[in-house]
N, C-alpha and C positions, 0 to 999 in steps of 0.2 A: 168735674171741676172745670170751669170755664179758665183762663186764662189770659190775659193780656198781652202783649208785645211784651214788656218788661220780664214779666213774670217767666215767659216760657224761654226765654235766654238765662233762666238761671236754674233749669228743670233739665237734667239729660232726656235724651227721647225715649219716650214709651209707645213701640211699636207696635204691639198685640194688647188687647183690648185687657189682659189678665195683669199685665205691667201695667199699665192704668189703672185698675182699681187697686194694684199695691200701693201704688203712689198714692191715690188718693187716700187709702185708709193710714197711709205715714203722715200727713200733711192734719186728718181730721186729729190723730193720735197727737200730733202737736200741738193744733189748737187748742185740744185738751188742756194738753198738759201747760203751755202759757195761762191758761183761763185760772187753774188752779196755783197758778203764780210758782211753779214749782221747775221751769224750764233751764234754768242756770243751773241746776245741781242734776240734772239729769243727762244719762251718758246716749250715747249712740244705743247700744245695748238696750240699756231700757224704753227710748222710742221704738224701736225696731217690735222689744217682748211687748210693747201695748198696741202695735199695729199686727200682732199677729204674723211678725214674719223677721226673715234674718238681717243679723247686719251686712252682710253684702248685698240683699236685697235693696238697701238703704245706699250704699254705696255703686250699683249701678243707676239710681235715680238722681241723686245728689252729691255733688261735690266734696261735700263735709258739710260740719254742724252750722257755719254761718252760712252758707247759699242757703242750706233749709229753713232757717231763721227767717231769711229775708222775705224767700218764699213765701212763709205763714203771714208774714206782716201785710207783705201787699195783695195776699189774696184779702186777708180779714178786714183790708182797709177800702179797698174795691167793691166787698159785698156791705161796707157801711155805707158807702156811698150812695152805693144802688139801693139800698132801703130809705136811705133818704130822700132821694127821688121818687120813690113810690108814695110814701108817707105825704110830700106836699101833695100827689096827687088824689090822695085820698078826699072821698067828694065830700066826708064830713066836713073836713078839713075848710074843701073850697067854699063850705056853707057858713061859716062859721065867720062872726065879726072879728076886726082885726086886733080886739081886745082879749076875745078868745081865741084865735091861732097863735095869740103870744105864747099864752098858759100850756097850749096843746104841745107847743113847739120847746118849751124847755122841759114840759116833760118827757118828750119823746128822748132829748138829749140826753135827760137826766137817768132815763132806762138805759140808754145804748152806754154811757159810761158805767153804769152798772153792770152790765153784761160783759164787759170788754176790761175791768179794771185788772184784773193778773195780765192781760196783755199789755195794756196801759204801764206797768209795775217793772216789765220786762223791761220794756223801754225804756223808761227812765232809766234803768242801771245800765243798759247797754251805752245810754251816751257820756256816762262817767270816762267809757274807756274809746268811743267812739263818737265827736258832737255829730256828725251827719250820718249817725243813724236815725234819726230826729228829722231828715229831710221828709222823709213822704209823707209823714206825720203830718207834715205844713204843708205839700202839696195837696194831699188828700183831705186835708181839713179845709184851704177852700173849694175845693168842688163839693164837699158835702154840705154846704152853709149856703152857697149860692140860689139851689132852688127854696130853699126859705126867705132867703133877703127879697128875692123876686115877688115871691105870694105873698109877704108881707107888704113890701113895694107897691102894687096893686089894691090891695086893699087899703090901704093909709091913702092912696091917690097920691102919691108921693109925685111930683112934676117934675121935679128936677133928679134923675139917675144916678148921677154922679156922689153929689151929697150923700144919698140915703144909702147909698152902696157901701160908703166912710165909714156914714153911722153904723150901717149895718154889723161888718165885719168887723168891729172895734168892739162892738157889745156883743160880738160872739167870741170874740180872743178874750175879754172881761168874764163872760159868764164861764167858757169852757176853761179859763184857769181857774176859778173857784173850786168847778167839778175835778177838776185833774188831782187840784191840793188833797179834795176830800178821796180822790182813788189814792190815797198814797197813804195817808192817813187816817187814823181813828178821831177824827177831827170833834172837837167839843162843841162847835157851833156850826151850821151848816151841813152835819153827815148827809154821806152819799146815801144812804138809806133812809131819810128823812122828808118828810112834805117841809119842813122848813126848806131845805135847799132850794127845790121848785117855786115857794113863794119869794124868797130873794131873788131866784133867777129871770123868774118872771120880771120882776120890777125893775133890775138892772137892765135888758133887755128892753124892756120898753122906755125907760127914760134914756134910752142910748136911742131907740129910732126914732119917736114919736114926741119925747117927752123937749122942753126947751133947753139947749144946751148954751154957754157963751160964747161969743166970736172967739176967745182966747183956748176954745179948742178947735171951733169947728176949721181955723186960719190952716190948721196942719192937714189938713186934706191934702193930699198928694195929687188928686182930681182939681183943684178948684179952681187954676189957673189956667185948664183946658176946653174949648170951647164944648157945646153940647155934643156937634158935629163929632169931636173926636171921643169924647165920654163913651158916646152908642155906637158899637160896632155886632150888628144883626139883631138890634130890639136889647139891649144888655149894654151893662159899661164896662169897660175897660178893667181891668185889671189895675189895680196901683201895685206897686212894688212893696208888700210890705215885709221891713227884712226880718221882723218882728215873727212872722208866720208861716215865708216860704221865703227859702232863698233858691235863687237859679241856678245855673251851674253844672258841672258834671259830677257824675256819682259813677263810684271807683267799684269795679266789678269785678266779685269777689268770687265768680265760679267757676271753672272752666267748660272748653268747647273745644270738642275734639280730642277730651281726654286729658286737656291740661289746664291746671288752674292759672289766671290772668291777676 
């Protein structure tokens, strides 16, 4: 299991190579069990009996049940990411007109919230009792979106950054709440398991980047007042604040280091 900066500050240390696969196999045993939407009603005990190992095992790698939580979220939202990035790189992909990487591209979407909806499901209940458990969520949702704004971007010949980055990311918070409603739900129109959904999502998406939208939306650009110069910073634009999606800030750590929880 790779790990990030974040992530390994919420991991006690695993020194020998044998404590690391314990870990890892607590962490896949989680996965699991979020996927199957069944992690809120499940104790230490029984992560521990489906990782094959005890609960103190469990408790020298993990603080308690919310570090392990967090854990699972940001590895699982880390390895979305990274597939997403792969994914635009795929050279079908790069071959492909920008009318078909729209279709290609909600339904890649449309898979990953299928594969991910009992995690998606967690979530949601977790911010009943926590809203900024919802933060990485937003963080990690735009890093996952941006290399498809871009190869969209590209292929539209899109001239101006700024805009199409607006359009971009408005018609993926548009499409990926549609999919979210349908992970939650046995939804009568639009099911997650449905080519309907992918043919709406498709369309919304594209008449969000391509399609002619009114001045009396496009005025709320957060971009539009900034010159090109400051839009593109290393071939890419800028970030808008949207508080809609990611909010900045700090986030309250919930593990301990050195033995004591903070």
């Amino acid at each position: 299991m790779r790990e990030s900066a974040k992530t390994a500050d919420l991991v006690l240390p695993a020194k020998q190579a044998r404590s690391r696969l314990t870990r890892d196999r607590l962490l896949a045993a989680g996965r699991e069990l979020l996927n199957q939407g069944a992690f809120e009603a499940t104790s230490i005990s029984d992560i521990a009996r489906a990782a094959g190992c005890s609960v103190g095992a469990f408790y020298q790698r993990f603080a308690d049940k919310e570090a392990f939580f967090t854990v699972i979220i940001e590895t699982a939202l880390e390895d979305i990411a990274a597939g997403a990035k792969r994914f635009t790189a795929n050279k079908r992909l790069a071959d492909a007109s920008v009318e078909r990487a729209i279709v290609e591209t909600v339904r890649y979407w449309v898979n990953v919230f299928r594969r991910h909806r009992g995690l998606l499901r967690s979530m949601i209940n977790k911010t009943l009792h926590a809203e900024d458990s919802w933060d990485p969520v937003r963080e990690m949702g735009l890093v996952s979106v941006e290399p498809f704004i871009g190869m969209l971007a590209a292929k539209s010949g899109a001239s101006n950054a700024g805009p199409f980055y607006y359009r971009g990311v408005a018609g993926f918070q548009i499409v990926f709440g549609v999919m979210l409603n349908a992970s939650l739900h046995r939804t009568v129109l639009l099911n997650l398991d449905s080519d309907e959904l992918v043919a709406w999502g498709t369309e919304i998406l594209r008449h969000c980047l391509i399609g002619a939208l009114p001045a009396t939306v496009l005025r709320h650009n957060p971009l539009r007042a900034k010159s090109q110069a400051e839009i593109m910073i290393a071939g890419k634009p800028a970030r808008p604040d949207f508080g809609a999606l990611r909010h900045g800030g700090h986030r309250r750590k919930r593990v301990r280091e050195s033995g004591k929880a903070e």
